[in-house]
PDB file of N, CA, C, O and CB in Angstrom:
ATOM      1  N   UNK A   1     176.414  80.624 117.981  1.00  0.00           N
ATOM      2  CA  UNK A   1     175.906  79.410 118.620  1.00  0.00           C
ATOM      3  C   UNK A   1     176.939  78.846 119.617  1.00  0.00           C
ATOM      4  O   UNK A   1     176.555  78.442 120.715  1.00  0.00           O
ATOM      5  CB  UNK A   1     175.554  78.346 117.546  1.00  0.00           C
ATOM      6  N   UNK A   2     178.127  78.811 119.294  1.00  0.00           N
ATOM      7  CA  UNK A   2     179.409  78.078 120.158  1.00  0.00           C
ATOM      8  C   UNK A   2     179.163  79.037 121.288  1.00  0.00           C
ATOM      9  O   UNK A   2     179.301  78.534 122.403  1.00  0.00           O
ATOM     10  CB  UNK A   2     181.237  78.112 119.425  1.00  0.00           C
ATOM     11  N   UNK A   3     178.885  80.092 121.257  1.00  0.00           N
ATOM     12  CA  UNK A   3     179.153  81.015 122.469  1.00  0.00           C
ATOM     13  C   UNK A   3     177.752  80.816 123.792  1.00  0.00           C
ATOM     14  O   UNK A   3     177.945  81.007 124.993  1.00  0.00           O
ATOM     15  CB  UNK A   3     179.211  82.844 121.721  1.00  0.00           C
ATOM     16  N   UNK A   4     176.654  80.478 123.291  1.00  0.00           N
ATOM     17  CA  UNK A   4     175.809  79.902 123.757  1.00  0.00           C
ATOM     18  C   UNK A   4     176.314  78.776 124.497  1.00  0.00           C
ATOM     19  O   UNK A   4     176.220  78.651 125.718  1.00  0.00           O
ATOM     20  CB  UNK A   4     174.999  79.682 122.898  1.00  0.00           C
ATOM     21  N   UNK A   5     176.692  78.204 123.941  1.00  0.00           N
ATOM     22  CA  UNK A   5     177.080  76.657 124.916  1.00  0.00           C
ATOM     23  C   UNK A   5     178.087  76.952 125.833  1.00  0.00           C
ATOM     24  O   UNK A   5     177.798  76.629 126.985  1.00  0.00           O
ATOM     25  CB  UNK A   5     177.749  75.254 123.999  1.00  0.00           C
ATOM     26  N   UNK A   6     179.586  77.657 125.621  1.00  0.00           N
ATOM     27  CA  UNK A   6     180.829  78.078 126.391  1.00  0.00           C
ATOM     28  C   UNK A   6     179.709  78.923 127.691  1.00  0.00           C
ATOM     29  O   UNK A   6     179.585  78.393 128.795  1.00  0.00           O
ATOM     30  CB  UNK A   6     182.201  79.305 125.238  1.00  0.00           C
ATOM     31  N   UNK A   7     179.185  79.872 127.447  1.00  0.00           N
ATOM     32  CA  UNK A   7     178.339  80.472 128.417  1.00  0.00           C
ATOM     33  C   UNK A   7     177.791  79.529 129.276  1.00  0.00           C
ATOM     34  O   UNK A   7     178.224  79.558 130.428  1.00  0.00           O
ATOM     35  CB  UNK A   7     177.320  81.210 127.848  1.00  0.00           C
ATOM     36  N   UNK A   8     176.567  78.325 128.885  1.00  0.00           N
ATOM     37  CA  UNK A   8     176.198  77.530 129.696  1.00  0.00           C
ATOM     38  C   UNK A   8     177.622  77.042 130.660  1.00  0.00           C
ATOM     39  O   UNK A   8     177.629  77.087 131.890  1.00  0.00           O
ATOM     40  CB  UNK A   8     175.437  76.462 128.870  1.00  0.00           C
ATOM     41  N   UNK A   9     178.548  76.675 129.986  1.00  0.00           N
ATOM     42  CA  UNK A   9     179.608  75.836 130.876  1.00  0.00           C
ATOM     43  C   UNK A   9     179.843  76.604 132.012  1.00  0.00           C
ATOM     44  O   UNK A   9     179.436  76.422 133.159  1.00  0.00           O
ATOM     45  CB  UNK A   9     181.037  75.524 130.177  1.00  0.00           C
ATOM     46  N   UNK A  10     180.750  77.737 131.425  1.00  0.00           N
ATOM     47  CA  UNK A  10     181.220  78.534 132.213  1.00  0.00           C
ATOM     48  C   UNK A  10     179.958  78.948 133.374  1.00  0.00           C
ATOM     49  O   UNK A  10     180.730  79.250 134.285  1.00  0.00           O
ATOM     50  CB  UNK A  10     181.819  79.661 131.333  1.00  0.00           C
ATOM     51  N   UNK A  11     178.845  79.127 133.859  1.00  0.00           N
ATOM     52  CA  UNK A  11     177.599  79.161 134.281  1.00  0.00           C
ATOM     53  C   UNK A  11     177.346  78.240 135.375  1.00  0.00           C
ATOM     54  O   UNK A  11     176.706  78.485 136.398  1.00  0.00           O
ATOM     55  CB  UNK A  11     176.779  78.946 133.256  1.00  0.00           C
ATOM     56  N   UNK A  12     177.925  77.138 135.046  1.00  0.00           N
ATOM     57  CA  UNK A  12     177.587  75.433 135.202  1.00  0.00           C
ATOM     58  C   UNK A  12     178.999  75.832 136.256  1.00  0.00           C
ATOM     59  O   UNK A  12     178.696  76.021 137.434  1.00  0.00           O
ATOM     60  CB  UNK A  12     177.716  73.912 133.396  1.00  0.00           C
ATOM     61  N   UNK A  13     180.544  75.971 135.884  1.00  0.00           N
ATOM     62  CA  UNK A  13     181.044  75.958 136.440  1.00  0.00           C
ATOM     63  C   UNK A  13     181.106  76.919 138.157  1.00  0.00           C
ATOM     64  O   UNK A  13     181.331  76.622 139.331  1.00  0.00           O
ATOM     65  CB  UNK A  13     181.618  75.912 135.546  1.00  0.00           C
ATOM     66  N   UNK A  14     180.865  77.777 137.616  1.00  0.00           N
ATOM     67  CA  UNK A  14     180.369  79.243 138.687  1.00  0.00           C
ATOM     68  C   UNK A  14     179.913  78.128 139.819  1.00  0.00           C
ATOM     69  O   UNK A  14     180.609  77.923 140.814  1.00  0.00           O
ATOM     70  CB  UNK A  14     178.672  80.636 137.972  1.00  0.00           C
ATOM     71  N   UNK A  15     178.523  77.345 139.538  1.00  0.00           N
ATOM     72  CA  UNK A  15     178.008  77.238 140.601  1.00  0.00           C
ATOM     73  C   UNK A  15     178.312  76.044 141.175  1.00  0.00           C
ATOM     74  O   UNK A  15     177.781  75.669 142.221  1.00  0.00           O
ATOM     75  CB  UNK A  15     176.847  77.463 140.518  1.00  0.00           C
ATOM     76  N   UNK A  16     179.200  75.357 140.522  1.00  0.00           N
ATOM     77  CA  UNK A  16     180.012  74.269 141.183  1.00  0.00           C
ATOM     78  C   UNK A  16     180.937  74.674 142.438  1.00  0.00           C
ATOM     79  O   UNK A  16     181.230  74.160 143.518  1.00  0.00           O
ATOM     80  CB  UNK A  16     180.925  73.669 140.102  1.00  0.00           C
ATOM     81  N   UNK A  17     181.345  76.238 141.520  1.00  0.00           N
ATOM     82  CA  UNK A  17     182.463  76.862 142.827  1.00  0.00           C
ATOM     83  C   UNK A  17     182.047  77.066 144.149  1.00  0.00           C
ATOM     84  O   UNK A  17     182.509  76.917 145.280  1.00  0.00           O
ATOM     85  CB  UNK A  17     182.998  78.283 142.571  1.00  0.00           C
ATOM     86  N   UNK A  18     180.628  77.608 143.420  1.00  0.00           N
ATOM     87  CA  UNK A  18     180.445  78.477 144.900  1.00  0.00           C
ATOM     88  C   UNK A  18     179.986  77.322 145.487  1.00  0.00           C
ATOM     89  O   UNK A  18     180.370  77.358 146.656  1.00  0.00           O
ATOM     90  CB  UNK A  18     179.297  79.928 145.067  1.00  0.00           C
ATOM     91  N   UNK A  19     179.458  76.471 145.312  1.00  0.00           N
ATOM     92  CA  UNK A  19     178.938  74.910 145.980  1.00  0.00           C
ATOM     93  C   UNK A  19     179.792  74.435 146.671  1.00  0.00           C
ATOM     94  O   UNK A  19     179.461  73.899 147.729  1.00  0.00           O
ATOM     95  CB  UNK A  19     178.624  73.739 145.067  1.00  0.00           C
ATOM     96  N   UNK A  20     181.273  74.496 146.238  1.00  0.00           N
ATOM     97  CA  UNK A  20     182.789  74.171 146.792  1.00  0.00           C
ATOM     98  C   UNK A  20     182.899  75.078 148.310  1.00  0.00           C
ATOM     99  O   UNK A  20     183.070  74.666 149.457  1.00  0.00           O
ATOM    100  CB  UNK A  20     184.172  74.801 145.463  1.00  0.00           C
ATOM    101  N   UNK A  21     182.772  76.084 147.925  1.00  0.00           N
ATOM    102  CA  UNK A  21     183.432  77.138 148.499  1.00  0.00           C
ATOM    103  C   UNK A  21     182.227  77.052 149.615  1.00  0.00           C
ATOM    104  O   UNK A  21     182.624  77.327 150.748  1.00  0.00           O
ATOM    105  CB  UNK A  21     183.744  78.615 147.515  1.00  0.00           C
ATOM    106  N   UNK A  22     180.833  76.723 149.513  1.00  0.00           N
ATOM    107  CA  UNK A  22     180.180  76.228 150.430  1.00  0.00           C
ATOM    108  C   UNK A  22     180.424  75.406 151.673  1.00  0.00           C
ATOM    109  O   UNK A  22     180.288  75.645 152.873  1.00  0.00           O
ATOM    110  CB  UNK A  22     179.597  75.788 149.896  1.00  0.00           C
ATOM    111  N   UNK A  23     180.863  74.272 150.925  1.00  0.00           N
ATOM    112  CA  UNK A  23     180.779  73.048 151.389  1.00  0.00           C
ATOM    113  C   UNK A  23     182.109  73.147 152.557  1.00  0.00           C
ATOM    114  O   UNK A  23     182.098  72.780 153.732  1.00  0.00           O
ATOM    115  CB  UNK A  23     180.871  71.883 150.077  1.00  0.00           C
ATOM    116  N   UNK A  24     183.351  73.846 151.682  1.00  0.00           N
ATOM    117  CA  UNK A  24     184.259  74.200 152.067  1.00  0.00           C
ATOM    118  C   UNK A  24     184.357  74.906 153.842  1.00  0.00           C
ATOM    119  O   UNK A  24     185.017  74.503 154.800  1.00  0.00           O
ATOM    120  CB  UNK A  24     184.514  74.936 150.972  1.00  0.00           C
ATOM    121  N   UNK A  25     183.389  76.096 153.718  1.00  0.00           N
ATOM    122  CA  UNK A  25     183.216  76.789 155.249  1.00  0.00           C
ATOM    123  C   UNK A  25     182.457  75.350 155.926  1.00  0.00           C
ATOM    124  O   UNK A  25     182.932  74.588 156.767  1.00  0.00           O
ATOM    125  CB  UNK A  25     181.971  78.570 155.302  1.00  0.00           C
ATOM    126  N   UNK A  26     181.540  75.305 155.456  1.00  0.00           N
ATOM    127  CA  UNK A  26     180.482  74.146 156.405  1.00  0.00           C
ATOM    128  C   UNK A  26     181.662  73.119 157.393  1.00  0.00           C
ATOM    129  O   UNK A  26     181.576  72.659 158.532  1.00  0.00           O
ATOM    130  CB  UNK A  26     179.342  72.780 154.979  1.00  0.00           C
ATOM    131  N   UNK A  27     182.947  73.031 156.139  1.00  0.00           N
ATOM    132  CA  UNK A  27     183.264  71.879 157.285  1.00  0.00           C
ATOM    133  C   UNK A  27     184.633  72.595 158.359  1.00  0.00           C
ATOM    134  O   UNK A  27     185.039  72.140 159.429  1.00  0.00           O
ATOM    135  CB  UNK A  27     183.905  70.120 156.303  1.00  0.00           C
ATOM    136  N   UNK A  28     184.993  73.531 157.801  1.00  0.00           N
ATOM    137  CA  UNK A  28     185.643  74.335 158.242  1.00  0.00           C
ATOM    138  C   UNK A  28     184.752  74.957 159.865  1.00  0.00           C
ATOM    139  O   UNK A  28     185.303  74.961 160.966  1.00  0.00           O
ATOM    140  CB  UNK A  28     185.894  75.299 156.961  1.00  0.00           C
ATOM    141  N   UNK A  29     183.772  75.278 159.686  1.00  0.00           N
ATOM    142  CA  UNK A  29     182.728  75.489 161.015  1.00  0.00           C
ATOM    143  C   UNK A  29     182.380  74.483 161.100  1.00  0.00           C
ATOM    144  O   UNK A  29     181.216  74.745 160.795  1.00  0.00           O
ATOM    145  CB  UNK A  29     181.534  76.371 161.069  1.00  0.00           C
ATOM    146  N   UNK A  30     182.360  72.786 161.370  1.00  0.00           N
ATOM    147  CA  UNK A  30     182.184  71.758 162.113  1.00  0.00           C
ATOM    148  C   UNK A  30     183.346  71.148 162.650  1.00  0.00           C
ATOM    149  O   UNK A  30     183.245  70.156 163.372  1.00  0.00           O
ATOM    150  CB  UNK A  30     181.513  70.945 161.486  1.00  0.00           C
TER     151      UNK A  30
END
């Protein structure tokens, strides 16, 4: 069960990054 939830996080985190790493070029190309 614990591993279920660590998975969601870790998951959750991923797409924070790449959201970063998004946001990151966008302003980098403006």
């Amino acid at each position: 069960m614990p591993n279920g939830i660590e998975d969601e996080i870790e998951n959750e985190g991923g797409d924070h990054r790449e959201i970063s790493v998004a946001e990151f070029f966008e302003k980098n190309y403006n």
